[in-house]
VOPAGU-2260 file (C-alpha; in pm, 1 decimal, decimal comma):
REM VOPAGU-2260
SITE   aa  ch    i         X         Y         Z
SITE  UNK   A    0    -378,1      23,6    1913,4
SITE  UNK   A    1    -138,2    -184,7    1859,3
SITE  UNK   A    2    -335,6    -538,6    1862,3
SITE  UNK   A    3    -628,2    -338,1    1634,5
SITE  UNK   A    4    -265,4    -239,1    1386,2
SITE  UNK   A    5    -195,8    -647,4    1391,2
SITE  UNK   A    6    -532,2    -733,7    1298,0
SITE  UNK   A    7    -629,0    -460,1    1072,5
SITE  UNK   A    8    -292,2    -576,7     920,9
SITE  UNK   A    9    -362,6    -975,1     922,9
SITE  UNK   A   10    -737,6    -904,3     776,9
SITE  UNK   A   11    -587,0    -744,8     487,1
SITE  UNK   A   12    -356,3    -947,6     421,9
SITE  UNK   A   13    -587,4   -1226,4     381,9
SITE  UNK   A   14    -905,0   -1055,0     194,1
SITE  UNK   A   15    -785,1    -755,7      12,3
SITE  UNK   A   16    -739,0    -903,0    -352,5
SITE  UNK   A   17    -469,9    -745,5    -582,6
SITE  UNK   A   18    -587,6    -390,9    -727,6
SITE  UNK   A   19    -711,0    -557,6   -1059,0
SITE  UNK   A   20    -919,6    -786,1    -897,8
SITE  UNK   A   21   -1060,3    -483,7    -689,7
SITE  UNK   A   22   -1152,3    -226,4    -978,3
SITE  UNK   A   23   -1320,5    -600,7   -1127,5
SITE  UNK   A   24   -1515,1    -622,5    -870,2
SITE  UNK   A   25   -1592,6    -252,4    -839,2
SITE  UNK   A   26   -1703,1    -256,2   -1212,9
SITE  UNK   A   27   -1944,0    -551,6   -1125,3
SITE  UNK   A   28   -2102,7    -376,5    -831,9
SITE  UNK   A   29   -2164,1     -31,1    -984,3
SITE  UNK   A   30   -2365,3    -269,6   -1330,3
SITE  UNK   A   31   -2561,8    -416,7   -1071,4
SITE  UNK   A   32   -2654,0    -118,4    -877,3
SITE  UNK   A   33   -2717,0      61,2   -1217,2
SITE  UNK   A   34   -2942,1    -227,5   -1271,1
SITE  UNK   A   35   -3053,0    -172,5    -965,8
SITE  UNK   A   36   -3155,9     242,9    -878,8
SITE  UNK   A   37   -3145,0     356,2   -1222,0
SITE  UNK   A   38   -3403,8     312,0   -1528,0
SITE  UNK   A   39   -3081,9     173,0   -1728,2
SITE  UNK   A   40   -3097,0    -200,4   -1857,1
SITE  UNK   A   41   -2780,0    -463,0   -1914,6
SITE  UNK   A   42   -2714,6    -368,7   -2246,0
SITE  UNK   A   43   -2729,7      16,5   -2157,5
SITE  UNK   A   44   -2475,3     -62,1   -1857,5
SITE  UNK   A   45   -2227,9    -236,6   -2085,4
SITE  UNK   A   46   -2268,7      79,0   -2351,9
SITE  UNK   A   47   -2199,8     332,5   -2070,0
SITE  UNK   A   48   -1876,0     130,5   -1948,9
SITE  UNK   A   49   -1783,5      87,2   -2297,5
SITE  UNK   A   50   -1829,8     421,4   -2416,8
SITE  UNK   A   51   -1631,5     535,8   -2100,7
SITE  UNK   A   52   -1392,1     316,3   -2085,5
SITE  UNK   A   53   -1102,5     514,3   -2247,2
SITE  UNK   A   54   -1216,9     877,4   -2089,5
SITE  UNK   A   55    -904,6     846,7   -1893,1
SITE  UNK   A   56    -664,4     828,6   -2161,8
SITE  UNK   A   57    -533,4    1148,1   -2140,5
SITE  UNK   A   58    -526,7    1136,2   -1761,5
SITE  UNK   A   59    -362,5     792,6   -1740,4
SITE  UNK   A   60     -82,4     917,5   -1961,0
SITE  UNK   A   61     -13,4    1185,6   -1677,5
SITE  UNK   A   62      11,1     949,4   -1399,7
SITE  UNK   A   63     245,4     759,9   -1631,8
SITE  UNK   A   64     472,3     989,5   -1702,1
SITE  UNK   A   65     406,7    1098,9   -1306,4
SITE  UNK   A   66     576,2     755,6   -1213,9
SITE  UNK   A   67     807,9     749,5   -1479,0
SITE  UNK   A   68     992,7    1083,7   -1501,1
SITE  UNK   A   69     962,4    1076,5   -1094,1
SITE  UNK   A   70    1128,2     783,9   -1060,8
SITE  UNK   A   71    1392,2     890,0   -1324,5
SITE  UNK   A   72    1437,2    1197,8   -1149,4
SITE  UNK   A   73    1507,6     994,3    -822,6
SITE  UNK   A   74    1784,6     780,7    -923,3
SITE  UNK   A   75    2003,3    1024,9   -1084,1
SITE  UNK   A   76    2313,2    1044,1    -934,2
SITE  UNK   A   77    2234,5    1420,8    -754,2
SITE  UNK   A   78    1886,6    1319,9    -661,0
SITE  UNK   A   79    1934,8    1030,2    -476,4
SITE  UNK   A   80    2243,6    1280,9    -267,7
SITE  UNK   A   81    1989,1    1503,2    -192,3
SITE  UNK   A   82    1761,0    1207,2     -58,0
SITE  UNK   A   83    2033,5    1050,6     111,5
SITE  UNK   A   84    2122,6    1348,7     308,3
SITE  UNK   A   85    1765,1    1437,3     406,5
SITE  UNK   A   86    1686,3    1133,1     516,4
SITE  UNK   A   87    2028,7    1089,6     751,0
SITE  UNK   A   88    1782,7    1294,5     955,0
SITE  UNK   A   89    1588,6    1039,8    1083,2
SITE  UNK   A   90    1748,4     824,7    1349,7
SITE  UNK   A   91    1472,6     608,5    1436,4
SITE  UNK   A   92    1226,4     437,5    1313,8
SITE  UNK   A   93     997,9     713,4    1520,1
SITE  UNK   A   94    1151,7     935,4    1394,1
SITE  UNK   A   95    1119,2     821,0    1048,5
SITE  UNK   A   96     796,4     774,3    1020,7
SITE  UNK   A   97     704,7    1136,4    1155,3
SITE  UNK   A   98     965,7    1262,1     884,7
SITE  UNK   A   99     831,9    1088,8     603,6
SITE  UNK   A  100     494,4    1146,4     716,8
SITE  UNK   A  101     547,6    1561,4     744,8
SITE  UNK   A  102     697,6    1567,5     409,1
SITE  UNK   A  103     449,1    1343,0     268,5
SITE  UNK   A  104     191,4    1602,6     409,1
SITE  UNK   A  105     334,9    1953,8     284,1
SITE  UNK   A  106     430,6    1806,3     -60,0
SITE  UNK   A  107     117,5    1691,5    -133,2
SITE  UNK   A  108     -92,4    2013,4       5,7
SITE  UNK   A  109     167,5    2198,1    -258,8
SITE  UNK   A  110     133,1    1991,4    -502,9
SITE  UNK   A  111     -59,5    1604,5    -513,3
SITE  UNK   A  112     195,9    1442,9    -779,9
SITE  UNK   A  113     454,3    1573,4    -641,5
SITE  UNK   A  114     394,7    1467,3    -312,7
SITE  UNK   A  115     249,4    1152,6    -394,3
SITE  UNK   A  116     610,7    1095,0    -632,0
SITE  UNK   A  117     813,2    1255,6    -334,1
SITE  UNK   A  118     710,1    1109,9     -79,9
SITE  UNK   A  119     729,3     756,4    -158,6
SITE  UNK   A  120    1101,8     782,1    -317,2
SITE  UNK   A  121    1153,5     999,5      21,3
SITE  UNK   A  122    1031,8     665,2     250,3
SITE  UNK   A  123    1177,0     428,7      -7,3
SITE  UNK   A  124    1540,7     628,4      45,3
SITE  UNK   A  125    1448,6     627,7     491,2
SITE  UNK   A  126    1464,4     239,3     490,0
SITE  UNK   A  127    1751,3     270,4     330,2
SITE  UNK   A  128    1952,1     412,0     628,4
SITE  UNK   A  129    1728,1     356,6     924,6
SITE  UNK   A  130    1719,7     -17,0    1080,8
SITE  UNK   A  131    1436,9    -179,0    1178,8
SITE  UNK   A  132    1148,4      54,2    1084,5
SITE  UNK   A  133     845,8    -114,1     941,6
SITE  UNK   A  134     836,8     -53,9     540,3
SITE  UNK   A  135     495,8     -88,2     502,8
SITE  UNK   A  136     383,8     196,0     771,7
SITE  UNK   A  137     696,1     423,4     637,9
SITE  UNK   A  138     524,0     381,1     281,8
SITE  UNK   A  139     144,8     401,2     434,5
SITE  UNK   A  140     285,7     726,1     604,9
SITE  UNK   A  141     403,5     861,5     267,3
SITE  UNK   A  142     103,4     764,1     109,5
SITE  UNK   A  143    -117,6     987,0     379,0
SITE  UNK   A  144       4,8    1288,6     246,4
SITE  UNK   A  145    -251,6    1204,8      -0,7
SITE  UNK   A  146    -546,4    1317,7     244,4
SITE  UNK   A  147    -434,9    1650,9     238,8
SITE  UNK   A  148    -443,1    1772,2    -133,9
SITE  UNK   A  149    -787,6    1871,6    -171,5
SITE  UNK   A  150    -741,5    2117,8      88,7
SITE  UNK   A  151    -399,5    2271,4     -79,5
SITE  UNK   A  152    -272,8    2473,0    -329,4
SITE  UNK   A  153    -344,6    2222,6    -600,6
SITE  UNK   A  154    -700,6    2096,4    -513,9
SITE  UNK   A  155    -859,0    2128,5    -872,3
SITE  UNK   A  156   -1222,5    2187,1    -745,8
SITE  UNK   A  157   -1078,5    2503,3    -535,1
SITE  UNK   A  158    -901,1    2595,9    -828,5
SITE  UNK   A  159   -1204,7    2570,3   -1071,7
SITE  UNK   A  160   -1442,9    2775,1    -945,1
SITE  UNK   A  161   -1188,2    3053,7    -887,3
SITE  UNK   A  162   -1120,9    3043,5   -1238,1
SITE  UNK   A  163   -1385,7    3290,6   -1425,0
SITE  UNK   A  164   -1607,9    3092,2   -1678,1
SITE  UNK   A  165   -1565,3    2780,6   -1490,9
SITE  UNK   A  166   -1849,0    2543,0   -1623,4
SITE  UNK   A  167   -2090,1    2629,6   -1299,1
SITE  UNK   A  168   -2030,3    3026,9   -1280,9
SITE  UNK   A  169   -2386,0    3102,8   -1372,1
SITE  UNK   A  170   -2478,3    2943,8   -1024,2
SITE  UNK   A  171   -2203,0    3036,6    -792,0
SITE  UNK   A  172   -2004,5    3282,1   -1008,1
SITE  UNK   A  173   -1645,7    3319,4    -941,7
SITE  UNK   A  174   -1528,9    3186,0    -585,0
SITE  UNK   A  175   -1193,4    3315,6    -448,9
SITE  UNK   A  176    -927,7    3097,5    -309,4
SITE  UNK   A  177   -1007,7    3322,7      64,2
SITE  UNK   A  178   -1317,6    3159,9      73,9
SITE  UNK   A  179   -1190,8    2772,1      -7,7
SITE  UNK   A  180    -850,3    2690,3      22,7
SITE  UNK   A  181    -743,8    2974,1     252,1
SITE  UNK   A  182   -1107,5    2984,3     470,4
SITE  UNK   A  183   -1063,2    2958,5     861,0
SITE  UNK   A  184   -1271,7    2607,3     845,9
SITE  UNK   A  185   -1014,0    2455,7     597,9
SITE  UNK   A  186    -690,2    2604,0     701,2
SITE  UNK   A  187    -814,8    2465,7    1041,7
SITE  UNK   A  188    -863,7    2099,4     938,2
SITE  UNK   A  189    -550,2    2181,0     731,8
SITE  UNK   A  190    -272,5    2243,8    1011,9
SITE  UNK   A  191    -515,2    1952,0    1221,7
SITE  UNK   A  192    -459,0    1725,5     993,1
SITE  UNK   A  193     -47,4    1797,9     986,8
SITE  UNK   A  194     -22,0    1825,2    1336,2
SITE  UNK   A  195    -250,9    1485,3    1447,5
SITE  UNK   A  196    -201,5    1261,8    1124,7
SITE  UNK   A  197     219,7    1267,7    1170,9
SITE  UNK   A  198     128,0    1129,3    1543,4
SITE  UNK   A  199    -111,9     847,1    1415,2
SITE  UNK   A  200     159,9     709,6    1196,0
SITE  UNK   A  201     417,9     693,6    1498,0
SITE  UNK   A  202     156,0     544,0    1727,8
SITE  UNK   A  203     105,1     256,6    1465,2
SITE  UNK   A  204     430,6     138,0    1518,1
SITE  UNK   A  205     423,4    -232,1    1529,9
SITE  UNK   A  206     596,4    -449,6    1797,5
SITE  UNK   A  207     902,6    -533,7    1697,7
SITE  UNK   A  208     844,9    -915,5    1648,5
SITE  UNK   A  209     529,6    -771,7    1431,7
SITE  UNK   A  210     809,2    -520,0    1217,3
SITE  UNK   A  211     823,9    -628,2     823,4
SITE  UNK   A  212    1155,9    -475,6     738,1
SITE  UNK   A  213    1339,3    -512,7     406,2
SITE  UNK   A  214    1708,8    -508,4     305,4
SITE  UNK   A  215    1852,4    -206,5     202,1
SITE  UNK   A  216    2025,4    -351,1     -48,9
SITE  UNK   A  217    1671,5    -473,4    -232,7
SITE  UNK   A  218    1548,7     -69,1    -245,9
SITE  UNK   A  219    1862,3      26,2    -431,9
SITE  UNK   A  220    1786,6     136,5    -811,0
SITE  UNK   A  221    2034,2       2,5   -1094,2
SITE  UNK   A  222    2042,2     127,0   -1419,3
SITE  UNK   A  223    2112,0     -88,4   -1681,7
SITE  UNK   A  224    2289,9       2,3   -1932,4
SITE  UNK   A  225    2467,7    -164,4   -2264,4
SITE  UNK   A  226    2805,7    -130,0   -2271,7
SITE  UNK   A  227    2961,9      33,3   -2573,7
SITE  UNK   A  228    3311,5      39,8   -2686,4
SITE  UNK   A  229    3229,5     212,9   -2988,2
SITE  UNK   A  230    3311,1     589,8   -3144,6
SITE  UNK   A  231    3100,9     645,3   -3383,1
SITE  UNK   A  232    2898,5    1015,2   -3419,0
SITE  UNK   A  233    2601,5     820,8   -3315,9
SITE  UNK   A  234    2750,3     687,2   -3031,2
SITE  UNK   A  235    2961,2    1031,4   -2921,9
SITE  UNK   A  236    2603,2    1221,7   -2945,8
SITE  UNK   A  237    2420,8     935,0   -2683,8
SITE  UNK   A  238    2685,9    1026,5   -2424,5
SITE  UNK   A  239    2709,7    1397,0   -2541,6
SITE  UNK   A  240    2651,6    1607,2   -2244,3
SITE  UNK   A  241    2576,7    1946,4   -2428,0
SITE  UNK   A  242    2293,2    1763,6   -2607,1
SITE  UNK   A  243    2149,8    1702,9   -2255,1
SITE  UNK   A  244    2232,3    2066,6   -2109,4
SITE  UNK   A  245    2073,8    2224,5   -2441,7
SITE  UNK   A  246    1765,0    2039,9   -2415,1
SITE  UNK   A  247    1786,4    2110,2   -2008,1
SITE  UNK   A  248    1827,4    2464,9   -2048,8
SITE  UNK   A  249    1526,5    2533,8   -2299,9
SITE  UNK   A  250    1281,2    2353,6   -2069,0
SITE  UNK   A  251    1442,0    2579,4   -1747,5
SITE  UNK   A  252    1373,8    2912,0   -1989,5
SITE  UNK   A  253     999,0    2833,8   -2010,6
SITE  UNK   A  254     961,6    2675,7   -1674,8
SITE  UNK   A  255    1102,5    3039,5   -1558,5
SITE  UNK   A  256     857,4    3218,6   -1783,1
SITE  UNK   A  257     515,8    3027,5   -1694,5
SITE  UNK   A  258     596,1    3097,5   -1351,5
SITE  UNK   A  259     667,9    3444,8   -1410,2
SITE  UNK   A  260     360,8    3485,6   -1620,6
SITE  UNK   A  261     107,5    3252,9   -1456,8
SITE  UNK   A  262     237,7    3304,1   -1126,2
SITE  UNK   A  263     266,7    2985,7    -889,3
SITE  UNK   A  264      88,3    2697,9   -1142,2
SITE  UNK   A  265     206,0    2407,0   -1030,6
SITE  UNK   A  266     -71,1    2188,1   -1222,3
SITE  UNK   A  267     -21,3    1786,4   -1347,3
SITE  UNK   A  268     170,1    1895,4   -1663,9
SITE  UNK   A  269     398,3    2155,3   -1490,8
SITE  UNK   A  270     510,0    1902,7   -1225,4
SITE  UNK   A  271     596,8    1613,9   -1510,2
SITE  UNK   A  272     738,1    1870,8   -1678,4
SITE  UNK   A  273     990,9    1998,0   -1382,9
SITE  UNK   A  274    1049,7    1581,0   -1308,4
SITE  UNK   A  275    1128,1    1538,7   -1650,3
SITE  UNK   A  276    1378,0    1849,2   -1727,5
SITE  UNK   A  277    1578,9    1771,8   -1402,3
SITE  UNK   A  278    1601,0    1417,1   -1507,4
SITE  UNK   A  279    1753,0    1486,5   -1886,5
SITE  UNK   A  280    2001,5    1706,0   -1686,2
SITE  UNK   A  281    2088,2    1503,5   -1341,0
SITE  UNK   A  282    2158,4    1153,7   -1573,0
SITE  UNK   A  283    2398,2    1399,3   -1787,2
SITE  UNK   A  284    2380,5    1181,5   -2102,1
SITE  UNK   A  285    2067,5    1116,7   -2349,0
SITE  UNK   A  286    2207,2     749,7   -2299,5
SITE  UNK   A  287    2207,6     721,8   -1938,3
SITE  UNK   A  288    1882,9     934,1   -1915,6
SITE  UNK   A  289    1683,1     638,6   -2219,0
SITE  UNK   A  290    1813,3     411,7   -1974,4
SITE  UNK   A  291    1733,7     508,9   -1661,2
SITE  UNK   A  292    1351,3     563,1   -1836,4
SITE  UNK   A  293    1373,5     209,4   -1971,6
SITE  UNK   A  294    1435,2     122,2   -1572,9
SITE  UNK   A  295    1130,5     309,9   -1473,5
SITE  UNK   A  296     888,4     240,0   -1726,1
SITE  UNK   A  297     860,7    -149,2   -1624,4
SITE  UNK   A  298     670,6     -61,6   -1258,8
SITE  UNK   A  299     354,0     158,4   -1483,7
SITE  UNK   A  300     182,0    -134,1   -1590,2
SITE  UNK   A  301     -20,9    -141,9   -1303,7
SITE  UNK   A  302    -146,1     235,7   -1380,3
SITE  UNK   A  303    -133,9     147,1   -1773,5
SITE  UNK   A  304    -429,9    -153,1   -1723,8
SITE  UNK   A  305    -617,4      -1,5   -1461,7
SITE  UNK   A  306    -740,9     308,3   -1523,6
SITE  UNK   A  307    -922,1     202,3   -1804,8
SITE  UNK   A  308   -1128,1      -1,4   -1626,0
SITE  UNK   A  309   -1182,5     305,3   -1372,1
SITE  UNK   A  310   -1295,2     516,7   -1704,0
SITE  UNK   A  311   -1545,4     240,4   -1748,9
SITE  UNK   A  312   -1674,2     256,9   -1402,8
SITE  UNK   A  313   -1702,1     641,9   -1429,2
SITE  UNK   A  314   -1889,7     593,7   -1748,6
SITE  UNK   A  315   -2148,9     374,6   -1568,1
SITE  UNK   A  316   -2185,7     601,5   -1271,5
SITE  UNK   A  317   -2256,4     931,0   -1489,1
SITE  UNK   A  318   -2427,9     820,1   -1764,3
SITE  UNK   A  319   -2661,5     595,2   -1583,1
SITE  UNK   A  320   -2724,9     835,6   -1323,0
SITE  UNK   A  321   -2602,2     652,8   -1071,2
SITE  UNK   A  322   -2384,8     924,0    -905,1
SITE  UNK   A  323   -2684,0    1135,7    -895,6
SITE  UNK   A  324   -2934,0     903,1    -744,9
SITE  UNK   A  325   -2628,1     868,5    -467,4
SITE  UNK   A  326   -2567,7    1187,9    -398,1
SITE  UNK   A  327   -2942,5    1292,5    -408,2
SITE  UNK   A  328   -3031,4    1011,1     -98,1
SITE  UNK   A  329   -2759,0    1238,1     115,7
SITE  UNK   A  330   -2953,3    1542,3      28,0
SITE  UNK   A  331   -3300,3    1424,0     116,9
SITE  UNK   A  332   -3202,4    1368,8     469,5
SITE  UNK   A  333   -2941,1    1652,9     499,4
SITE  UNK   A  334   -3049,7    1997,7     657,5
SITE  UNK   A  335   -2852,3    2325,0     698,3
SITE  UNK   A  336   -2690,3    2253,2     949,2
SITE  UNK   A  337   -2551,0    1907,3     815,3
SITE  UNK   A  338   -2563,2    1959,8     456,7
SITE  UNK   A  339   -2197,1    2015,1     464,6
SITE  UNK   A  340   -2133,1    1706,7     688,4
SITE  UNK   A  341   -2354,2    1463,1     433,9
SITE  UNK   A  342   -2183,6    1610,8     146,9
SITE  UNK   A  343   -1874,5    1515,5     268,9
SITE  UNK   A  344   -1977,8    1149,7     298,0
SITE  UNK   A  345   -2152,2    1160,2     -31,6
SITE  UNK   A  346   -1848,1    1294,9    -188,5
SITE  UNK   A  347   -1636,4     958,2     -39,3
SITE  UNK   A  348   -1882,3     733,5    -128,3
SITE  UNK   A  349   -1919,1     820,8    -493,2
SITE  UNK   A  350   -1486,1     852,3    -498,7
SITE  UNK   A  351   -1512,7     508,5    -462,9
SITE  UNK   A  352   -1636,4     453,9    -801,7
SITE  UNK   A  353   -1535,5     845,7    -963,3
SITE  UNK   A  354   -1167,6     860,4    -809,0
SITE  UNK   A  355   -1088,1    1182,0   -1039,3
SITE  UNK   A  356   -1139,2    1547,3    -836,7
SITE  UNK   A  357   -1242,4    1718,4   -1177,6
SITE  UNK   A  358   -1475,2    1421,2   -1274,2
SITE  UNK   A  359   -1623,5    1397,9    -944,4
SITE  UNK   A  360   -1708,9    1783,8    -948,6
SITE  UNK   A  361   -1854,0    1752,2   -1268,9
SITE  UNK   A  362   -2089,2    1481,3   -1140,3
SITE  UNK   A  363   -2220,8    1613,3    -812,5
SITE  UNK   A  364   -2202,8    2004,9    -830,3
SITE  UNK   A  365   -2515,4    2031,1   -1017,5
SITE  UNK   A  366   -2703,9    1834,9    -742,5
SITE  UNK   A  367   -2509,1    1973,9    -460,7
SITE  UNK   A  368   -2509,0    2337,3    -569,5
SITE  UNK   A  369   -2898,4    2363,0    -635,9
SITE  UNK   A  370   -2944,2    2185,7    -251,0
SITE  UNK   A  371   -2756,2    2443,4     -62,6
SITE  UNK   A  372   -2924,2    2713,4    -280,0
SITE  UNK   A  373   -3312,2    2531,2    -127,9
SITE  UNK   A  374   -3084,7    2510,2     225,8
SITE  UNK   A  375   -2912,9    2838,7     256,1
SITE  UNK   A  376   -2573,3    2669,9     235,3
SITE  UNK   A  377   -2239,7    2885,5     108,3
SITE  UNK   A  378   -2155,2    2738,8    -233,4
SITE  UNK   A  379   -1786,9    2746,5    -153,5
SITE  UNK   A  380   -1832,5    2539,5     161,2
SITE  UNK   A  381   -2014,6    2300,2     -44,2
SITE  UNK   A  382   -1747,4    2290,2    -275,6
SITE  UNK   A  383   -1500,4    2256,4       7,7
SITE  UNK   A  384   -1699,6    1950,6     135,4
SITE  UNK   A  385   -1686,0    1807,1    -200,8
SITE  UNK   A  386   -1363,2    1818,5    -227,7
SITE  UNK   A  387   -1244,5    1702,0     117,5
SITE  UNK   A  388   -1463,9    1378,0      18,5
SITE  UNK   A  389   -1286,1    1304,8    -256,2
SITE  UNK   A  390    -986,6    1325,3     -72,4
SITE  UNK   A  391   -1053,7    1127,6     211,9
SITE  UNK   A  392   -1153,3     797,3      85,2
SITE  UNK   A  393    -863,6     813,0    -137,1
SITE  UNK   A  394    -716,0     685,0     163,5
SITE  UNK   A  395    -804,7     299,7      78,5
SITE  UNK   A  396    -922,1     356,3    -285,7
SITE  UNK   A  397    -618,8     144,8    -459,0
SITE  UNK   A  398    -678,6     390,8    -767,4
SITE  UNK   A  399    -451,7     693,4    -604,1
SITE  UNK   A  400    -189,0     451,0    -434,1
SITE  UNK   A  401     -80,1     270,3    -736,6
SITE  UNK   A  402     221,7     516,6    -788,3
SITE  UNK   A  403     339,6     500,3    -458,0
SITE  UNK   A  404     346,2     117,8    -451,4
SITE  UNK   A  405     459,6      90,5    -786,8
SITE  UNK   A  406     806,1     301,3    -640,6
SITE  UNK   A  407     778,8     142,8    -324,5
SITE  UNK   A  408     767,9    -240,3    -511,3
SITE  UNK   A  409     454,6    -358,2    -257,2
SITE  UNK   A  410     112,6    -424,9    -310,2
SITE  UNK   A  411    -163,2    -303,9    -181,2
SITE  UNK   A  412    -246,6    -562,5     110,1
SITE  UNK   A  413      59,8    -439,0     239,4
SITE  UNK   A  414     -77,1     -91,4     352,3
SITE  UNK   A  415    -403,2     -88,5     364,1
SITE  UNK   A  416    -396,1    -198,6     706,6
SITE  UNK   A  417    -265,6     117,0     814,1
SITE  UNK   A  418    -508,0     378,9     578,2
SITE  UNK   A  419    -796,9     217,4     709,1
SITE  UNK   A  420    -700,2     407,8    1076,9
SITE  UNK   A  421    -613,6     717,2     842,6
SITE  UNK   A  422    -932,6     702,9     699,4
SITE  UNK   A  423   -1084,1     689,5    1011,2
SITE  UNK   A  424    -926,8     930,8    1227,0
SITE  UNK   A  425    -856,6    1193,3     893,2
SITE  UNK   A  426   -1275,1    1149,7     883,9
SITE  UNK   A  427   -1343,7    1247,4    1217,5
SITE  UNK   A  428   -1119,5    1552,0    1170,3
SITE  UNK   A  429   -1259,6    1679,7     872,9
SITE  UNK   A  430   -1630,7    1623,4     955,3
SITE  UNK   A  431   -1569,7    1805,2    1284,8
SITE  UNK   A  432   -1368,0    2137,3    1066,5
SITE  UNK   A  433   -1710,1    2108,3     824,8
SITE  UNK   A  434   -1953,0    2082,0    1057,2
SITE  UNK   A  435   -1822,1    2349,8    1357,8
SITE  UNK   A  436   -1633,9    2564,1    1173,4
């Protein structure tokens, strides 16, 4: 394992270009296989990425502010405490890695921002206090979590077509959360997954002549801050705290009542919403709060430029008809019995080029859900299998893990070596729970 770890580790390291240059690439590949399977010409294929090239927008400004009022949140003075004293738990780098890994893992099937935020600043604050653990597997483990959220409480295909009106009711009507999220197939790759994938991380540990470590000192977070010797009203309301309690309190208030009226929501908004809240109130002041947001906003830039170009690619793929021609080869040499199981791979083939749950479902369902209908298949299962395929491959799609490396200050050479052994084992898992269960 650990001389496959090395190489796996030295191979990236040496061909895995930085995430710009991948989602170039990426957009080259998916014009030429346009050009390629589909009736659409050059100039069609450049209309399609242009005309999709800013359907992200909205969505890009979530993971933004994801990163952002996150990593706000985490360097406030009662934040980091609460960090600091749950990661004294870990006493080894074993240790560690299970810890971060666990947390990484129930965050995430809660919630995928918040665990993707969460767990990163979690690992980030472990190699703080634990010697000699390797920082790129501690932020790979955190990162892993990620495998998991299709199959939680936030997976937003689940969570769709349990919603009445959902855009394919008229073929599968409503679908209940017993029969997705809480089915005996996906609860069981569920608790697999958190029981085997926590294990996988600890048995990657490198040797320790292999062991990249950092110094602690380079992970802590400074705010800067202009100093100011003056009184004036402006000045007295930047470092008013009753400004910052006021503005605190009104976002607790509704926080308390869409919970209370919606129940347990916990979607994109809700979760940038909390991060942002307890940030205006842990940093006290409006001034140390605009700072501590001028500190975070310089590691989005990577999100900012990138997702475009993913909008473009997902403009390509749709409107070209090149996510349907995909997923259609899987169904012509699926049957009943492993419909589910090529559905799955479909599903992490096209997230590749679609890395958006919603935008993926949108794409395959109508092929997908008019094949099991021919094969007998349960809609929900199909769903399910969806889903789990866009989660899986997210695993060494550089789309997902810019957050976490933005926190975590690495690139993405730096873990890849270690998803690609997620991605394998996480795969075997979940096509076993799909196609037994």
């Amino acid at each position: 394992m650990k001389l496959l770890i090395r190489w796996s580790n030295a191979l990236m390291e040496r061909y895995l270009p930085d995430p710009y240059i991948f989602v170039a690439i990426l957009t080259l590949a998916v014009f030429l296989l346009g050009l390629g399977f589909t009736d659409s010409g050059p100039l069609d294929m450049i209309v399609h990425w242009g005309d999709g090239f800013w359907g992200l927008l909205a969505f890009t400004m979530q993971m933004v502010i994801v990163l952002v009022a996150g990593y706000v949140l985490a360097i406030s003075p009662v934040f980091k405490k609460l960090l600091s004293t749950l990661a004294g738990l870990a006493k080894s780098p074993g240790s560690a890695i299970i810890l971060v890994s666990v947390v990484a893992l129930i965050a995430c099937w809660i919630n995928w921002g918040f665990g993707l935020v969460i767990g990163a600043l979690f690992a980030k604050e472990i190699a703080k206090k634990v010697t000699n653990v390797d920082y790129r597997l501690l932020i790979a483990s955190a990162y892993s979590g990620m495998i998991i959220w299709h199959g939680g409480l936030g997976g937003s295909i689940p969570l769709s077509i349990a919603t009445a009106d959902h855009p394919f009711a008229d073929i599968m009507g409503v679908v209940s959360t017993s029969e997705t999220i809480f089915s005996t197939y996906n609860v069981i790759i569920v608790i697999t997954l958190l029981i085997l994938i926590p294990i996988l991380n600890r048995f990657m540990m490198p040797k320790p002549e292999d062991t990249v470590t950092v110094d602690p000192k380079l992970l802590e977070d400074h705010i800067e801050m202009e100093a100011s010797t003056d009184n004036t009203p402006a000045s007295r309301l930047e470092n008013s705290l009753i400004i910052s309690m006021l503005i605190g309190a009104i976002g607790l208030i509704y926080l308390i009542q869409h919970f209370i009226t919606k129940g347990f929501d916990l979607n994109l908004n809700i979760v940038n919403f909390i991060f942002l809240i307890l940030g205006v109130i842990f940093h006290g002041t409006p001034k140390r709060f605009l700072a501590a947001v001028t500190t975070a906003v310089k590691t989005a830039g990577g999100i900012i430029i990138q997702f475009p170009f993913y909008a473009g690619i997902m403009g390509m793929m749709v409107a070209s008809g090149l996510a349907g021609v995909m997923s259609e080869w899987f169904v012509s040499i699926s049957s009943d019995t492993t419909f589910p199981l090529f559905t799955f791979y479909a599903a992490g083939l096209v997230n590749f080029f679609v890395p958006s749950g919603g935008g993926q479902w949108a794409v395959q369902a109508p092929i997908m859900l008019d094949a099991a209908q021919t094969l007998g298949v349960s809609y929900s299962k199909t769903a399910m299998a969806i889903a789990w395929g866009d989660a899986w491959t997210n695993m060494i799609q550089p789309f997902w893990a810019l957050p976490a490396l933005a926190i975590a200050g690495l690139r993405a050479k730096d873990i890849m070596g270690y998803c690609i052994f997620i991605l394998l084992v996480s795969g075997v898992i979940i096509s076993i729970g799909l196609y037994f269960f």
